[in-house]
C-alpha positions as CSV (number, residue, x, y, z in Angstrom):
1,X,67.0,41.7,141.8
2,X,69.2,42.6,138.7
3,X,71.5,39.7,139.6
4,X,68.2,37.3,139.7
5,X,67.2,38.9,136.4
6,X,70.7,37.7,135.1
7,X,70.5,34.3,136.5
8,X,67.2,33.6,134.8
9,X,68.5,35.2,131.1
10,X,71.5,33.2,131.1
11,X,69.3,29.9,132.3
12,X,67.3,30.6,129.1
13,X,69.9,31.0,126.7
14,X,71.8,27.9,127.7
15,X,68.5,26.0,127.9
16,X,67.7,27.3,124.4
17,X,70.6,26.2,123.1
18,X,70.5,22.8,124.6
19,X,67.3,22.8,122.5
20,X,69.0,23.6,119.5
21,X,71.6,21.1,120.2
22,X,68.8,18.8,120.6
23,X,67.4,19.6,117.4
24,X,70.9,19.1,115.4
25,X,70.9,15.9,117.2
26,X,68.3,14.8,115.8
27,X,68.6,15.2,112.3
28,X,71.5,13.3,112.7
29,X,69.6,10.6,113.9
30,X,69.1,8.7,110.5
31,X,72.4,8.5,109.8
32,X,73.3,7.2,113.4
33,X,71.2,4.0,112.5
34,X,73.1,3.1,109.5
35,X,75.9,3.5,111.8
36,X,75.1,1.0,114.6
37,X,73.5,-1.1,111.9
38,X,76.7,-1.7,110.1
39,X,78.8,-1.7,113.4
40,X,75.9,-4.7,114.7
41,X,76.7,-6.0,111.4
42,X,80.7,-6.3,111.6
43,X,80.0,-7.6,115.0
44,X,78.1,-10.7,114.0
45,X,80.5,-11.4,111.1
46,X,83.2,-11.9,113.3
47,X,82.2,-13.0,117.1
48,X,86.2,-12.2,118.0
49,X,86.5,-8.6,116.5
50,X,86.5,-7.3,119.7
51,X,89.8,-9.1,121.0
52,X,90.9,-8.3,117.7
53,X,90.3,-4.4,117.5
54,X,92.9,-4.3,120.6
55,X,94.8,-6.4,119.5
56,X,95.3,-4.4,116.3
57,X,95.8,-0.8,118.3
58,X,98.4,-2.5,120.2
59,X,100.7,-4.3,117.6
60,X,100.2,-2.0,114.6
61,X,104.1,-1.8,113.9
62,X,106.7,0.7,113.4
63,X,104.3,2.7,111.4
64,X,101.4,2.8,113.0
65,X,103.2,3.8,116.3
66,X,104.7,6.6,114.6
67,X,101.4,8.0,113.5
68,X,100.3,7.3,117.2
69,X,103.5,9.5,118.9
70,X,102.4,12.3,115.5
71,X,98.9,12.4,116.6
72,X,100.2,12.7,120.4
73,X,103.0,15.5,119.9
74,X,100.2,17.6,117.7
75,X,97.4,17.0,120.5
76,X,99.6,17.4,123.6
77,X,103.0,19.7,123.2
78,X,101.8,21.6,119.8
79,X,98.3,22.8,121.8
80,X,100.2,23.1,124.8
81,X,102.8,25.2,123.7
82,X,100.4,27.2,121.2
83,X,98.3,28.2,124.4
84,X,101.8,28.8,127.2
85,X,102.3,31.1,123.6
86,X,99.0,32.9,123.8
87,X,99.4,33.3,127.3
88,X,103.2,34.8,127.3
89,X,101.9,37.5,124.5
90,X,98.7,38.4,126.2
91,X,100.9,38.6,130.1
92,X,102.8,40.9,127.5
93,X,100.0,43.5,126.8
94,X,99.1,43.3,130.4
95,X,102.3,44.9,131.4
96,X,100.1,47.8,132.9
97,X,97.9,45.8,135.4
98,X,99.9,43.1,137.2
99,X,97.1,41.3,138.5
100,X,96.4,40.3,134.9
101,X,99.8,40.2,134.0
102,X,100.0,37.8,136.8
103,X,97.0,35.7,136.0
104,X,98.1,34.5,132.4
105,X,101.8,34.2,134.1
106,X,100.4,31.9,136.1
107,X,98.0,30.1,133.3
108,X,101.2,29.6,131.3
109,X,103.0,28.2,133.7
110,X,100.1,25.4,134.3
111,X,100.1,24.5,130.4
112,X,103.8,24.1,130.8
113,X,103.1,21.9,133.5
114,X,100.6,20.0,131.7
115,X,102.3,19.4,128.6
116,X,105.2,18.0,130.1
117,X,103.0,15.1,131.8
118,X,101.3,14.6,128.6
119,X,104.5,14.6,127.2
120,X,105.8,12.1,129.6
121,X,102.8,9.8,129.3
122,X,102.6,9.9,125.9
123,X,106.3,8.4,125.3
124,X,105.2,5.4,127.8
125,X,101.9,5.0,125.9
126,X,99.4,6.0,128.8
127,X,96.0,7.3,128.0
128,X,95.4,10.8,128.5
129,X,95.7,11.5,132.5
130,X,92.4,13.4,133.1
131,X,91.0,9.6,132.5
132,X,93.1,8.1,135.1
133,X,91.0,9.2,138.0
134,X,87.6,10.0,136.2
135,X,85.3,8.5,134.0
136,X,84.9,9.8,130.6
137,X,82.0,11.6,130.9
138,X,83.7,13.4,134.2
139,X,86.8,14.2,132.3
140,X,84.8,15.4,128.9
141,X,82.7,17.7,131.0
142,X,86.0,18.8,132.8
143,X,87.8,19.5,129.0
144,X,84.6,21.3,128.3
145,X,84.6,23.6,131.5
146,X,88.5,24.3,131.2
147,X,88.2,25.4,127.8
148,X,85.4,27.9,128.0
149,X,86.9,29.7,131.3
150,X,89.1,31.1,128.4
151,X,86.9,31.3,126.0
152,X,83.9,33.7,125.2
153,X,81.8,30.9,123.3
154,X,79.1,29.4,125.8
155,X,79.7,25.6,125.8
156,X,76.5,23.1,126.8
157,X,77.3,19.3,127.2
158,X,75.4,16.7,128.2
159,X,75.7,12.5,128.8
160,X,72.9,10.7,127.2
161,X,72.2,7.0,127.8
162,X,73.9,4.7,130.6
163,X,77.2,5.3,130.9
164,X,80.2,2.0,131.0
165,X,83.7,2.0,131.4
166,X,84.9,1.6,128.0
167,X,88.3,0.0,126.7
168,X,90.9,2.6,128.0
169,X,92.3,2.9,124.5
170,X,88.5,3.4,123.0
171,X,87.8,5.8,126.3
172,X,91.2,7.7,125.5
173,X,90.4,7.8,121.5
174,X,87.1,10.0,122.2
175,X,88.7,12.2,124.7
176,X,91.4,13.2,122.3
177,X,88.8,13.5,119.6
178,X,86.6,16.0,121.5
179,X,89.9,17.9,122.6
180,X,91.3,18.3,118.8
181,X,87.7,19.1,118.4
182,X,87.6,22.0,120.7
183,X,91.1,22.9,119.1
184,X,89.6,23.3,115.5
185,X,87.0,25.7,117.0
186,X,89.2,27.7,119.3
187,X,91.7,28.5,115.7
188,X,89.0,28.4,112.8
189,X,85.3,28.7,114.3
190,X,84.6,32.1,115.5
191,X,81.6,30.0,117.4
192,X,79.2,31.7,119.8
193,X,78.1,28.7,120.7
194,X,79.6,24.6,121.1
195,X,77.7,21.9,122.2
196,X,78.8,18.5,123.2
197,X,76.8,15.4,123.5
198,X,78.4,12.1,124.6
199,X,75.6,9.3,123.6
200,X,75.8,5.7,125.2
201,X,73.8,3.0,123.1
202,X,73.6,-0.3,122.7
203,X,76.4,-1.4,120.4
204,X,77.9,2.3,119.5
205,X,79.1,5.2,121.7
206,X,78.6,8.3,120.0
207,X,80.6,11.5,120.5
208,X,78.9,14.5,118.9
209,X,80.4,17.9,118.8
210,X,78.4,21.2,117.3
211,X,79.2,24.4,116.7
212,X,77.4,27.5,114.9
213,X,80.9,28.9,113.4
214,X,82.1,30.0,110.0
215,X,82.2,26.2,108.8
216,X,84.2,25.1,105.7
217,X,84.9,22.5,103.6
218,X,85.3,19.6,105.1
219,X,86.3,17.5,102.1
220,X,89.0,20.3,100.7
221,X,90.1,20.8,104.4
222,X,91.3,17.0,104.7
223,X,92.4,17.2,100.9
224,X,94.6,20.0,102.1
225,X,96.0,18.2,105.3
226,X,99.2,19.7,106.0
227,X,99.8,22.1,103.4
228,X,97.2,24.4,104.3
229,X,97.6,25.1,108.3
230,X,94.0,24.7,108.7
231,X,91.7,22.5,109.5
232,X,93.1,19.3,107.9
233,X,95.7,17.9,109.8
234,X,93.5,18.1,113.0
235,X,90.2,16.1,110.8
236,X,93.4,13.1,109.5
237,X,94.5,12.8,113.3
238,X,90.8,11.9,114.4
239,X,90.3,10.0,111.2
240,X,92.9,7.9,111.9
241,X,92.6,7.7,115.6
242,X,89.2,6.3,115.4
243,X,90.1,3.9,112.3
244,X,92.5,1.8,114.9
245,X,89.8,1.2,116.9
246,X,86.9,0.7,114.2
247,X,85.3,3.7,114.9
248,X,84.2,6.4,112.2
249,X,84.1,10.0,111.7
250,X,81.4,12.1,109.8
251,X,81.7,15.6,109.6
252,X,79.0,18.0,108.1
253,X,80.1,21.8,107.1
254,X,79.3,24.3,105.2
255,X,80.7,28.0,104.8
256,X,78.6,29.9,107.0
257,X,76.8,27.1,108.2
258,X,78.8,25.8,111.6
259,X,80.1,22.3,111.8
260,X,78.9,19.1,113.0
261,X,81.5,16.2,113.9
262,X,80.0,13.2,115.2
263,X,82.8,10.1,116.1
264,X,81.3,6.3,116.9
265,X,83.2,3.9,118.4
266,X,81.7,0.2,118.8
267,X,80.9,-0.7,122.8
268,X,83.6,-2.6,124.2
269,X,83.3,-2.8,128.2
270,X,86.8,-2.2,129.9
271,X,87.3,-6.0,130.5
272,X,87.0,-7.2,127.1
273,X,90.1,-6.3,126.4
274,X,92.2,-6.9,129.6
């Protein structure tokens, strides 16, 4: 009976948090329009943008592909390596209980493992490798579900619209924004609660990520980017991840208010650019 009694509290809770999350969503909705409007509008300007948006990613130059192996090494190795850390020193503390000692061993050793394949796919340009086999929604939801296993805030995410195989570049651009994302939150957040929405519409997919954290300034964070060892770095990375695709990024933050990031790419099918 107790455990029935559980069931249905925890039910609740994520269910009224889902309607919170719905709520957020929607007073983003205004801004979302002027979004796909001036997406629709660069669209019809030039009939070939799509060709050309790939074409772009692929052949930015010397430059552009050191940003792209930056913005790998920081989302790969550096969050790979910071969590095989947090796992070595919290094995460490657990030098009393040696199932638990065992457990993080044993977590470490998969980040280790995991890194080194990101590592390896990143230096032959790959997409991330949880898209290899899944769809993005699959592999978002599986991101999602890895990280709060560690992790006491409760995570709700949820696909809206009909979902299409994207572009693998504009498929592998979200992914890494929702995992830098969850990265910001994990350091900085001090969130009880995340939610994720991944919205498919006509001309736009939308990637929305909320949380009810500390917040901060978003403007001062980017301002600061790499100097300050906070947000910044992580909000440029996205920035320019989704600026070599056309997307955007908007970010709303307050101190004490939680944070809202919300990342638009324009809808290219996964043949377009093939």
């Amino acid at each position: 009976m107790v455990g029935y009694l559980a069931a249905i509290a925890f039910q609740t809770v994520v269910i009224g948090w889902i309607n919170l999350l719905s709520s957020r969503l929607n007073e983003q909705h205004q801004r979302r329009k002027r979004t796909v409007a001036e997406l629709r509008s660069a669209l019809t300007e030039n009939a070939g943008l799509h060709a050309q948006l790939i074409t772009q990613a692929r052949e930015a130059g010397v430059l552009d592909e050191r940003q792209r192996m930056a913005g790998e090494i920081h989302d790969t190795l550096a969050q790979g390596l910071a969590g095989i850390i947090r796992q070595l020193e919290a094995a460490e503390h657990a030098e009393g209980d040696r199932e638990v000692w065992r457990r993080h061993l044993m977590a470490a050793k998969d980040l280790a493992r995991d890194s080194l394949a990101e590592a390896r796919r990143s230096v032959q340009a790959l997409r991330p490798e949880q898209l290899e086999s899944r769809t993005l929604p699959d592999a978002l939801e599986s991101l999602v579900e890895g990280w709060a296993q560690a992790r006491e805030p409760k995570v709700a995410f949820a696909t809206t619209g009909t979902a299409i195989p994207l572009h693998a570049e504009l498929e592998a651009t979200l992914y890494r924004v929702a995992q830098e994302a969850l990265a910001n939150i994990a350091k900085h957040a001090r969130a009880s609660k995340v939610g994720i929405t991944l919205s498919y519409m006509e001309d736009v997919v939308v990637l929305d990520v909320l949380d009810d954290g500390v917040g901060f300034d978003p403007a001062a964070a980017e301002a600061e980017a790499g100097t300050s060892g906070g947000h910044g770095l992580g909000l440029v990375a996205m920035r320019r991840r989704l600026g070599r695709v056309a997307g955007t990024l908007d970010i709303e933050s307050a101190r004490g208010e939680g944070t809202a990031i919300s990342a638009a790419v324009p809808v290219i099918p996964q043949e377009a650019g093939a």
